[in-house]
Every structure is written in structure tokens, then in C-alpha cells.
KOLFI-332122 format. One record per residue: residue in one letter; x, y, z of N, C-alpha, C in turn. Coordinates in pm, 1 decimal, always signed. Each point is the difference from the previous one (the first is absolute). Layout:
! KOLFI-332122
   code      neast     nnorth        nup     caeast    canorth       caup      ceast     cnorth        cup
      A          X          Y          Z          X          Y          Z          X          Y          Z
...
This chain:
! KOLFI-332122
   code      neast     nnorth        nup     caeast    canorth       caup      ceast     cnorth        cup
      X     -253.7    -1144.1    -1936.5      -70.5      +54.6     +116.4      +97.8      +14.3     +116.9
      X      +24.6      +98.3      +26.7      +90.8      +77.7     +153.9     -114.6      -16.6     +127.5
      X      +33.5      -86.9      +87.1      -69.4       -4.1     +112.9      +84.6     +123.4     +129.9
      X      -60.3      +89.7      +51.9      +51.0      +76.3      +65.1      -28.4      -36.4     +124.6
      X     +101.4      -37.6      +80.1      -49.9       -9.2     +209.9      +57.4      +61.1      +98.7
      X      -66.8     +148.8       +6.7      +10.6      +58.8      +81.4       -5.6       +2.7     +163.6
      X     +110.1      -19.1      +74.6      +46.9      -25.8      +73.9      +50.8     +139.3      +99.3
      X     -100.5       -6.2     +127.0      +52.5     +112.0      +98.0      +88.3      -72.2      +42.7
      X     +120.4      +42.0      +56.3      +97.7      -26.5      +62.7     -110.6      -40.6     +173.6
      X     +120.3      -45.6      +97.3      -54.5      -76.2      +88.4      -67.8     +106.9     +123.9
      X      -20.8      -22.2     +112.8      +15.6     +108.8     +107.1      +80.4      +10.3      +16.2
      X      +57.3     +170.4      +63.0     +100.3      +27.9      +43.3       +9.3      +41.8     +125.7
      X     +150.3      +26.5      +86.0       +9.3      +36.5     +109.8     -113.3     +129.5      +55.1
      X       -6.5      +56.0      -62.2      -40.9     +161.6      +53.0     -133.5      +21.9      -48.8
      X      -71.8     -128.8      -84.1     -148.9       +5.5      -26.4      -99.3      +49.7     +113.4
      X      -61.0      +94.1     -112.3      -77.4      +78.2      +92.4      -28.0      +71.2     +125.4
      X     +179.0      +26.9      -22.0      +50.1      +58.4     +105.4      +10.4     +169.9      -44.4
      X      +53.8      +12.1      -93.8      +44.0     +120.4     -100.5      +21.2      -25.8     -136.9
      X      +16.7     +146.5      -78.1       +1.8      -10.7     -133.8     +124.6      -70.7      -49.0
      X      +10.5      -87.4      -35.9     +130.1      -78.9       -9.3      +37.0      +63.7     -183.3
      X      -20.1       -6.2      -63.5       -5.4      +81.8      -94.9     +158.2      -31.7     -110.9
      X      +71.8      +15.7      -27.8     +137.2      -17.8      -78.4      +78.6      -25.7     +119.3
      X      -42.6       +2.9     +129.2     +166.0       +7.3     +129.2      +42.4     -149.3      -39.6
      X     +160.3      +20.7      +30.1      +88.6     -109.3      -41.7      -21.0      -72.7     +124.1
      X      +46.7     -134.6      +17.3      +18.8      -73.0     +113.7      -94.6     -118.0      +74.6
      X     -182.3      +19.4     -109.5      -69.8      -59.2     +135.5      +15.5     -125.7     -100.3
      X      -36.2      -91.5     +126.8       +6.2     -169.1      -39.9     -131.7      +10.8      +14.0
      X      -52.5     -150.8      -64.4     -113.1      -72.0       +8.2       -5.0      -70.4     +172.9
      X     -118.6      -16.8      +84.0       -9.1      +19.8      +81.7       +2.8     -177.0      +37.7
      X      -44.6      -99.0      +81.3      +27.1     -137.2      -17.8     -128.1      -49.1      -72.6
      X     -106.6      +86.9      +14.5     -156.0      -28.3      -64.0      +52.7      +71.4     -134.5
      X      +87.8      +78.1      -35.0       -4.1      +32.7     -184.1      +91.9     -123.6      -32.5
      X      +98.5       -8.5      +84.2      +36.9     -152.4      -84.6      -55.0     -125.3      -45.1
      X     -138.6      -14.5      +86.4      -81.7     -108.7      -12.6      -34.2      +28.1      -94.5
      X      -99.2     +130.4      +34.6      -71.6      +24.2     -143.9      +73.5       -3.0     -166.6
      X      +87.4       +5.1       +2.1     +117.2       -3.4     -116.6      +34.8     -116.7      -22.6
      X      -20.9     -135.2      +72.3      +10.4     -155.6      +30.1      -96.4      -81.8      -96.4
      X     -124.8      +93.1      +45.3     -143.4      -21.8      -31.9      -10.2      +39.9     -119.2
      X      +46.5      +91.2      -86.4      -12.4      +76.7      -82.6      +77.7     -113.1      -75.2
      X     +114.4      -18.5      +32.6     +120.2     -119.7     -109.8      -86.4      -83.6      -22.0
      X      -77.1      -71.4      +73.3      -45.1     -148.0      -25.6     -149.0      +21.3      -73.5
      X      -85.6      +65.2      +31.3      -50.6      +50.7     -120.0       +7.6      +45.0     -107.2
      X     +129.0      +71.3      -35.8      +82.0      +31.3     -134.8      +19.4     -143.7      -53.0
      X      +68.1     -117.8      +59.8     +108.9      -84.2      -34.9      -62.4      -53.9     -110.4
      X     -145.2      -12.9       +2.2      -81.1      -98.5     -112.1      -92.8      +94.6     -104.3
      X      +91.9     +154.1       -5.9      -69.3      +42.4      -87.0      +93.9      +49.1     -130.2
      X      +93.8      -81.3       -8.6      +36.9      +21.4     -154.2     +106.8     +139.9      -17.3
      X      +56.7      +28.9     +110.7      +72.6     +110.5       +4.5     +178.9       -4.6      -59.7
      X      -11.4     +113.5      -93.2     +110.9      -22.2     -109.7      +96.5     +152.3     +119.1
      X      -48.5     +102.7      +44.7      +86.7      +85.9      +14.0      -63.0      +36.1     +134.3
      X     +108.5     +112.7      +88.8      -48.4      +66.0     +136.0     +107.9     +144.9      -11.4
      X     -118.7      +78.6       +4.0      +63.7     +131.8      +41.2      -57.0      +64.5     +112.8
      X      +82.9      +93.6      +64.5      -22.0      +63.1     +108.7      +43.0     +116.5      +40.5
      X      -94.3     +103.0      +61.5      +95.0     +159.7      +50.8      +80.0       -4.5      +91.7
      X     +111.9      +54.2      -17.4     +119.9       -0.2      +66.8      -19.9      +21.2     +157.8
      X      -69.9      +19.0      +52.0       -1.2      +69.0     +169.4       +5.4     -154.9      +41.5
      X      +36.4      -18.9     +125.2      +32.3     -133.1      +51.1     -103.9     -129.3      +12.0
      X     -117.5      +90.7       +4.8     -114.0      -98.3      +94.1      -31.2      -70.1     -160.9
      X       +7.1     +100.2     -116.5      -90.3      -88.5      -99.5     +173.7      -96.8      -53.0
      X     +100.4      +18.9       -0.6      +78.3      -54.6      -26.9      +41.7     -131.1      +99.6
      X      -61.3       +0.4     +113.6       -8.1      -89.2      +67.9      -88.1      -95.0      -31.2
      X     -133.3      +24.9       -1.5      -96.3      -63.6      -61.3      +11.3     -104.9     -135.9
      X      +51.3      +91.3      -88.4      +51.5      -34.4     -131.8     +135.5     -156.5       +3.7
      X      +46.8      +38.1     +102.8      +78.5     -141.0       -3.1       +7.6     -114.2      +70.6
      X     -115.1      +53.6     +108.2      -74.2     -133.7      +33.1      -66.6      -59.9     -100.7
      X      -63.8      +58.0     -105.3      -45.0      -40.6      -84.6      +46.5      -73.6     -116.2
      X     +150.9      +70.9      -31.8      +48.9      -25.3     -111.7      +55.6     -124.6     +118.8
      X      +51.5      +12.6      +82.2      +72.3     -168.4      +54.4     -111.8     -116.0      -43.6
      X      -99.1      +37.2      +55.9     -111.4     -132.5      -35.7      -12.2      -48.3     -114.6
      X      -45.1     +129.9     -144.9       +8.4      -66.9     -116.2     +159.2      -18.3      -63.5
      X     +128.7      +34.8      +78.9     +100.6       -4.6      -83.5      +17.6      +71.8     -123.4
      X      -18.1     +114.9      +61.9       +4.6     +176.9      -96.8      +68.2      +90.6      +27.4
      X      +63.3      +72.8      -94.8      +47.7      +90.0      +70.0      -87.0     +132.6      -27.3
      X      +61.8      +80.5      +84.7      -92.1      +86.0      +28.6      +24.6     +169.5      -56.9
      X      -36.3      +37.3     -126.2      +57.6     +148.8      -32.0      -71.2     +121.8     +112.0
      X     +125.3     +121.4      +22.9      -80.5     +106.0       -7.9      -64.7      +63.9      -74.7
      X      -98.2     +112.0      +42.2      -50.2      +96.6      -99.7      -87.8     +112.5      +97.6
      X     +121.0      +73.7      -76.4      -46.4     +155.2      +70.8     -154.7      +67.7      +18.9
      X      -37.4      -70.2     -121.6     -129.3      +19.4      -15.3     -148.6      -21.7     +105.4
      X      +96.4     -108.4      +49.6     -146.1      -65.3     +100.1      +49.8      +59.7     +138.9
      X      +80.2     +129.6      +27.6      +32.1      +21.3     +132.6     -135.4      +84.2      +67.0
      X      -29.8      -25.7      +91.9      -97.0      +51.9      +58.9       +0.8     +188.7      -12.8
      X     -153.0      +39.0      +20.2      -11.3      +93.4      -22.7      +93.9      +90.0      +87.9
      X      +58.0      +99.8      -59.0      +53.2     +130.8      +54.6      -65.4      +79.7      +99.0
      X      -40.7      -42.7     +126.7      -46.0      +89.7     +100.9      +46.4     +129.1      +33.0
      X     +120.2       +4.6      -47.5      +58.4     +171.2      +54.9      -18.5      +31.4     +139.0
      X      -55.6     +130.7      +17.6       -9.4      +33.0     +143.9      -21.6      -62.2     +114.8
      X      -91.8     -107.3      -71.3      -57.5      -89.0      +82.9      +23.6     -142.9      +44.2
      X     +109.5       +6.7      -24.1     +109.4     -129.4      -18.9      +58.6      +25.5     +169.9
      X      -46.2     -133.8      +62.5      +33.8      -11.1     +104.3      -71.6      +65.0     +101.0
      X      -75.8      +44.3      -27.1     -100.7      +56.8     +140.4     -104.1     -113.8      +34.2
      X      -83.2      +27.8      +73.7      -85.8      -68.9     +105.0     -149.1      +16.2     -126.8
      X     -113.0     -116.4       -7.0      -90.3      +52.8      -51.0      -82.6     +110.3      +13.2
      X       -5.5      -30.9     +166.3     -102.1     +165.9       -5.7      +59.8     +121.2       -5.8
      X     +165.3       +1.2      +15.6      +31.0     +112.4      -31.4      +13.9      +27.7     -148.5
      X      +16.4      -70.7     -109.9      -81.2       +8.5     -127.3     -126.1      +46.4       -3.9
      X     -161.5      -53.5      +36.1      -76.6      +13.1      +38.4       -8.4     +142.8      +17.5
      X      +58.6      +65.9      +57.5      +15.3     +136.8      +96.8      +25.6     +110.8     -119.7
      X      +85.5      +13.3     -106.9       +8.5      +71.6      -61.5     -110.2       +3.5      -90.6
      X      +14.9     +110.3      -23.0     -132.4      +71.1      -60.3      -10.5      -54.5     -156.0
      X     +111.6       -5.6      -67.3       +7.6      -52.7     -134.1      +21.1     -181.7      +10.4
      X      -43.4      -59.6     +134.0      -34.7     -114.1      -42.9     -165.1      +16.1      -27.9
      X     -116.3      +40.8      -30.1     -102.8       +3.3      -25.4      -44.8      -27.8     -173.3
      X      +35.1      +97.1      -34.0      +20.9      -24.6     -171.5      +82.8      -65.6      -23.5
      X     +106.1      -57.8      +77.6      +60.9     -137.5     -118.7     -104.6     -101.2      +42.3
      X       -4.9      -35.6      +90.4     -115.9     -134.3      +63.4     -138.4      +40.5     -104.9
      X      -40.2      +52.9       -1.6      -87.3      +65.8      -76.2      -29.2      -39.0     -171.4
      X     +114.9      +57.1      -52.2      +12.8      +51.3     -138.2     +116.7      -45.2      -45.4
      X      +85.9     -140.7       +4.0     +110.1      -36.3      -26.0      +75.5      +50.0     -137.5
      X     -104.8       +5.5      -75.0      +11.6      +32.5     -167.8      +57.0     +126.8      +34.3
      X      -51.8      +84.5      +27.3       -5.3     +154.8      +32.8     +166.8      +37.2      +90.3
      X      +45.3     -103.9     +100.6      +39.3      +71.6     +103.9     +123.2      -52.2       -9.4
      X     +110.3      +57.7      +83.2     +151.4      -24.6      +31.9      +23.2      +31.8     +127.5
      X      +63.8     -141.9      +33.2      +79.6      +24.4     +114.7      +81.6     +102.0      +33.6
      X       -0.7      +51.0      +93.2     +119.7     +103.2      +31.7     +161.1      -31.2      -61.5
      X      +55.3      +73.7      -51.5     +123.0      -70.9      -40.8      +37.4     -160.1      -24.5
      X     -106.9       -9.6      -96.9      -49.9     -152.5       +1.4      -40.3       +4.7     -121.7
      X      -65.8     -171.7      -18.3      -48.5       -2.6     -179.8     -139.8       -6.3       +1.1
      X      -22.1      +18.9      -94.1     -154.8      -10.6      -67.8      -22.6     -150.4      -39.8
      X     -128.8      -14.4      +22.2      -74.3     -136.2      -27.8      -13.9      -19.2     -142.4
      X      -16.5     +105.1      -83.1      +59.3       -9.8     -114.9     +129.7      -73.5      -63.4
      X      +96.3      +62.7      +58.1     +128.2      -41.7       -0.8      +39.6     -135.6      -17.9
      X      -37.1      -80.1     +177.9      -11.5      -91.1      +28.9      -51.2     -155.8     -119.2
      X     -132.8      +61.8      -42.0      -47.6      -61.6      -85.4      +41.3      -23.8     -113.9
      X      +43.3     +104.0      -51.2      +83.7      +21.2     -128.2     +134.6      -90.9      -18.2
      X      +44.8      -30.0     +125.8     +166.9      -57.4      -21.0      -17.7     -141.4       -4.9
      X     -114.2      -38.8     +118.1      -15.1     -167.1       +8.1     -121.6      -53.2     -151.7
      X      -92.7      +86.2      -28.6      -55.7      -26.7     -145.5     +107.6      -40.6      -93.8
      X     +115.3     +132.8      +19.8      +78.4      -47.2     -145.4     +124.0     -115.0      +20.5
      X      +14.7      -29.4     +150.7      +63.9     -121.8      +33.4      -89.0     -128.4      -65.2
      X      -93.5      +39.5      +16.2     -115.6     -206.1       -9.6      +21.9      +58.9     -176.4
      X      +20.5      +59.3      -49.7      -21.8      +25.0     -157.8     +150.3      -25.4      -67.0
      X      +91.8      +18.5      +73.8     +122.9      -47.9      -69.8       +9.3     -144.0      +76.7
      X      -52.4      -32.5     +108.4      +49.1     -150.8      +10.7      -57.2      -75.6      -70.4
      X     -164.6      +10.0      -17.8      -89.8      -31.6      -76.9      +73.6      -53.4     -156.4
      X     +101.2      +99.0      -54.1      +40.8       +1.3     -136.3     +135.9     -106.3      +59.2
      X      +48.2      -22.1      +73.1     +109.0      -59.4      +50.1      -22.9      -95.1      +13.0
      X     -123.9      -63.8      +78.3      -53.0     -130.0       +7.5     -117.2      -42.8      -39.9
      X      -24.3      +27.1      -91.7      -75.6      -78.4     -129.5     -141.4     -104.1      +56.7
      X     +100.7      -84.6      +76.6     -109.4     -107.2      +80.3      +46.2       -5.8     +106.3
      X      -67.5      -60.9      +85.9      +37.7      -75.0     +144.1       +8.7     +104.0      +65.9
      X       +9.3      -14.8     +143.1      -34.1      +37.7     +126.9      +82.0      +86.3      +27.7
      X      -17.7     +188.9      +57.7      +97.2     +107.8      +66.5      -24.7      +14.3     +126.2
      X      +73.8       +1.5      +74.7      -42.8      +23.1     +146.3      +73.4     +142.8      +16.5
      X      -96.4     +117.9      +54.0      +63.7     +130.1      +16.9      +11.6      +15.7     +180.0
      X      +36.6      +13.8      +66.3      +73.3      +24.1     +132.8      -37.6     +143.9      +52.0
      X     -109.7      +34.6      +69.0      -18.2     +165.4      -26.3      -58.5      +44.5     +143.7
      X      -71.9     +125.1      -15.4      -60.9      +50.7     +123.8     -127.6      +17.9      -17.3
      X      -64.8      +21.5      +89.9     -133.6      +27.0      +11.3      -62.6      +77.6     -113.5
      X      +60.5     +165.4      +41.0      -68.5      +93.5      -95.5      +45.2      +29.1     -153.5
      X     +131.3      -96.2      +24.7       -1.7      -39.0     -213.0      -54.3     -110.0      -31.3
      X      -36.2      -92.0      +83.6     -150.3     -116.7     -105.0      -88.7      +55.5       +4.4
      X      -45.4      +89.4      +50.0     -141.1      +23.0      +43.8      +20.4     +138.2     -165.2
      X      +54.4      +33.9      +18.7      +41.9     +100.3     -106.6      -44.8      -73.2     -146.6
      X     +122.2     -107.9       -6.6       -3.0     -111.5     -134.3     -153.4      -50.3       +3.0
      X      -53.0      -57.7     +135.8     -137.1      -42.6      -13.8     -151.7      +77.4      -77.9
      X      +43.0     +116.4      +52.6     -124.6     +144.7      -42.2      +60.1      -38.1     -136.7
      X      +50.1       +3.1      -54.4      +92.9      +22.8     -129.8      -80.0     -121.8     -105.2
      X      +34.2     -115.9      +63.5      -29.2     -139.0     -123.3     -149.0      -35.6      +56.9
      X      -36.6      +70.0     +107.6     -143.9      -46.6      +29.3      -96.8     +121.0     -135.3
      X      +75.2     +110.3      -32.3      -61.7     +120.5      -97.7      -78.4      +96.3     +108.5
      X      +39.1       +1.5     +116.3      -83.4      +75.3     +155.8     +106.9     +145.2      -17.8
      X      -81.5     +112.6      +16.5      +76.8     +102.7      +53.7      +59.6      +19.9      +85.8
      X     +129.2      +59.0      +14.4     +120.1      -41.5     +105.5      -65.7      +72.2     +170.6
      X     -105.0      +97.5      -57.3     -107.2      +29.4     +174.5      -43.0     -105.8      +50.4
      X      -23.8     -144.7      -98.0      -43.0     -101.5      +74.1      +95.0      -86.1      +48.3
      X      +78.8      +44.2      +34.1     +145.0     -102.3      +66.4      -46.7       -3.1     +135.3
      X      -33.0      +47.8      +87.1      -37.6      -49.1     +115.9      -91.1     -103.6      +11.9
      X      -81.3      -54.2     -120.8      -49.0     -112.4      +48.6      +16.2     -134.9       +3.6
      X     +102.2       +9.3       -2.1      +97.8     -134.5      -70.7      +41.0      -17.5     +103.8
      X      +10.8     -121.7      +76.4      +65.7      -32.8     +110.9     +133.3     -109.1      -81.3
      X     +150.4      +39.6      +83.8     +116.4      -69.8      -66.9      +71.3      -24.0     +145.7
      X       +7.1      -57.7      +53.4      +12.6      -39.8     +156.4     +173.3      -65.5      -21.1
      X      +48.9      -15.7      +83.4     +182.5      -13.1       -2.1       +0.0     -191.2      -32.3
      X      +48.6      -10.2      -93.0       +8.2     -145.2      -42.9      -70.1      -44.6      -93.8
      X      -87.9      +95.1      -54.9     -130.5      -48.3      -90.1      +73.9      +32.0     -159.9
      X      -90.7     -114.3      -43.0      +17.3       +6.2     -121.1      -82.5      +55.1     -142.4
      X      -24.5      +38.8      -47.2      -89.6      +59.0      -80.8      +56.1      -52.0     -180.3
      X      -97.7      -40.5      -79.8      +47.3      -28.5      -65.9      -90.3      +21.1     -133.8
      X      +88.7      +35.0     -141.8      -83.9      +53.4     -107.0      +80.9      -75.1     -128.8
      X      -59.7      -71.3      -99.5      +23.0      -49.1     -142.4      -13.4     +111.4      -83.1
      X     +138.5       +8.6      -74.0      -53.5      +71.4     -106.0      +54.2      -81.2     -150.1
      X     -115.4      +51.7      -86.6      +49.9      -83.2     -135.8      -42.6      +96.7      -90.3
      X      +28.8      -44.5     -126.4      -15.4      +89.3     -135.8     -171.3      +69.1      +23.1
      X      -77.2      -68.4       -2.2     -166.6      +15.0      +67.5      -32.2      +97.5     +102.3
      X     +106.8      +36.3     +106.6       -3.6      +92.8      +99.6      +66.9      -47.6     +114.2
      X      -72.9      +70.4     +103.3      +34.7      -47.2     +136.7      -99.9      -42.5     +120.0
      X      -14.8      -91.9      +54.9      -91.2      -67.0      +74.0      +64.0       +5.3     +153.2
      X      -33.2      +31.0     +119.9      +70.5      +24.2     +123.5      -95.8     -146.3      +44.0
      X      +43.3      -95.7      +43.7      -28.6     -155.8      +43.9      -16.3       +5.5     +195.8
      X      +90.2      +94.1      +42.3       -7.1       -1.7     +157.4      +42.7      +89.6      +13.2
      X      -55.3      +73.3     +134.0      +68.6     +140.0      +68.6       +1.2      -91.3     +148.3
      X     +100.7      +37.7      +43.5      +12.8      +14.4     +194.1      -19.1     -162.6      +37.8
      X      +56.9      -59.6      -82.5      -11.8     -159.6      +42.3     +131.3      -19.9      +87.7
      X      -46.0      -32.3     +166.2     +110.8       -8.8      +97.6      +56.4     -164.8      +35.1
      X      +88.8      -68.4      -47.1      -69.3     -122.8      +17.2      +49.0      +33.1     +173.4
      X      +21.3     -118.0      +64.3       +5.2      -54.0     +116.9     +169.6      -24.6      +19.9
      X      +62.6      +56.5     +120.4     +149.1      -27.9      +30.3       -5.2     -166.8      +43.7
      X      +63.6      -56.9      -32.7      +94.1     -149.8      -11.2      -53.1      -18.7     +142.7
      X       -7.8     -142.5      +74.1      -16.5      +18.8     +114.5     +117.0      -93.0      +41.0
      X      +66.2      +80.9     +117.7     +115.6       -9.7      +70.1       +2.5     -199.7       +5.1
């Protein structure tokens, strides 16, 4: 049995500020480091054999606060890099909002593509077949994946058996953990959006 614990990376500087999207450079903010604190020590007692993470800084940051706590190291994988915003990489929300072809992606995720950007399809497709080769890699015991918002929520529609239009109802909040067993029998999702509590100073 492969225990999977999906792991948003922490808050970041520019949260909910703009589309932060693939841009190189942002750190975790002093509240994503907590949350990434919080996240270790709830990991520490769950049996965790491996930690991977998408390369952009904030989840690679995250990832080794984590791996310091359990004494892990920490792989990349291209796979779990946050979705491809394209055009919309780095603008302001409502100026997202504002274009006319944000309507049908918000809408119809299955259906729609970002402007010079990826499909929710896509998305889904790369981190599914990530949990399916680690799955075969680690046999038993505990994976911790290091990721973004709109690829758990992706993986989630996915092992929950929900159509990928229902990804908006999944709340995956920055630090949360979400977590799914899978064994020869199937796959069972145990927690979505479990935030624990940052360490207190």
C-alpha cells in the first residue's frame, strides 16, 4: 500500500497579489514557512519513505523544510510544476478576470486552454502518471508530493473518480495536505485540505 501526501507548497510572497504562475524567483512568504513547519511535524509520524517536489522555488522551499524535519532528501520532478498559465502569467487577477477567454476556462476546465498555456487535461495527465510510477517505485510506505494548487486539485478530481469540471470544488489552501491510499483493491482519498496549525513562536 503507497500512501500519497499531497502537499501545497507554503504561501508565497506575491499571494493573491497576481498570477504567479511558472515566474522564477518567488519565496515562501514568513506565514508559507510556518505553514511548511506545520506541515513537517504532521508528516514526521506518518511513516514517510520519500519527498518529491516541482522545481519553482516556493514548492522546493517547502519540500526541504520538510525533508530537514524527517531527514529526507528531497527529489525533483518536472511533473508536479505548476500549471502553465501562459499569457496570463504575471498579471493582476482582475486583469485575468478581464479577458474575455477567461470565462470558458473558469467555466469548462475540461473543454478550455489557457492562452498560450496548458490544458487541465494536460496537467492531470502528468501528475496521475507521476503517483502511478511512484506508486510502482514505492510499493509501501509514505510519498510526500510538493505541488500547487491547480495540480492537486487536478490529481484530486482524478482519484476522487469526479469530472475534471468539478475541480473548483475542492478547496486546497497553501500548506494543506490532502491525502489518498492506494492498494491492489483501489484507491481511497482519506483527507483533502487538512491545514494543520503553524508551530507557535
Amino acid at each position: 500500500m503507497t500512501v500519497f501526501h499531497l502537499l501545497r507548497h507554503g504561501e508565497h510572497s506575491l499571494q493573491g497579489k497576481l498570477v504567479a504562475g511558472r515566474t522564477a524567483g518567488i519565496s515562501l512568504s514568513e506565514r508559507g514557512r510556518g505553514e511548511a513547519a506545520a506541515a513537517a511535524e504532521r508528516l514526521a509520524a506518518a511513516g514517510i519513505h520519500a519527498i518529491y517536489a516541482s522545481p519553482l522555488e516556493r514548492a522546493q522551499e517547502t519540500a526541504a523544510i520538510v525533508g530537514q524535519r524527517l531527514t529526507l532528501p528531497v527529489e525533483t520532478r518536472d511533473d508536479l510544476n505548476e500549471l502553465d498559465f501562459g499569457e496570463w502569467t504575471g498579471l493582476t487577477f482582475d486583469a485575468v478576470r478581464a479577458d474575455r477567454r477567461w470565462a470558458p476556462w473558469a467555466a469548462h476546465r475540461s473543454l478550455s486552454m489557457i492562452p498560450g498555456g496548458e490544458t487541465m487535461r494536460d496537467v492531470q495527465r502528468r501528475v496521475i502518471e507521476t503517483v502511478i510510477e511512484l506508486r510502482d517505485l514505492h510499493p509501501e510506505g509514505g510519498v510526500v508530493l510538493v505541488s500547487h494548487g491547480d495540480v492537486i486539485r487536478a490529481a484530486l478530481v482524478y482519484l476522487l473518480g469526479m469530472p475534471l469540471d468539478f475541480y473548483g470544488r475542492i478547496e486546497v489552501g497553501t500548506g494543506s495536505i490532502s491525502t489518498a491510499r492506494i492498494t491492489p483493491a483501489g484507491i481511497c482519498v482519506t483527507a483533502i485540505n487538512q491545514r494543520p496549525h503553524p508551530p507557535a513562536n
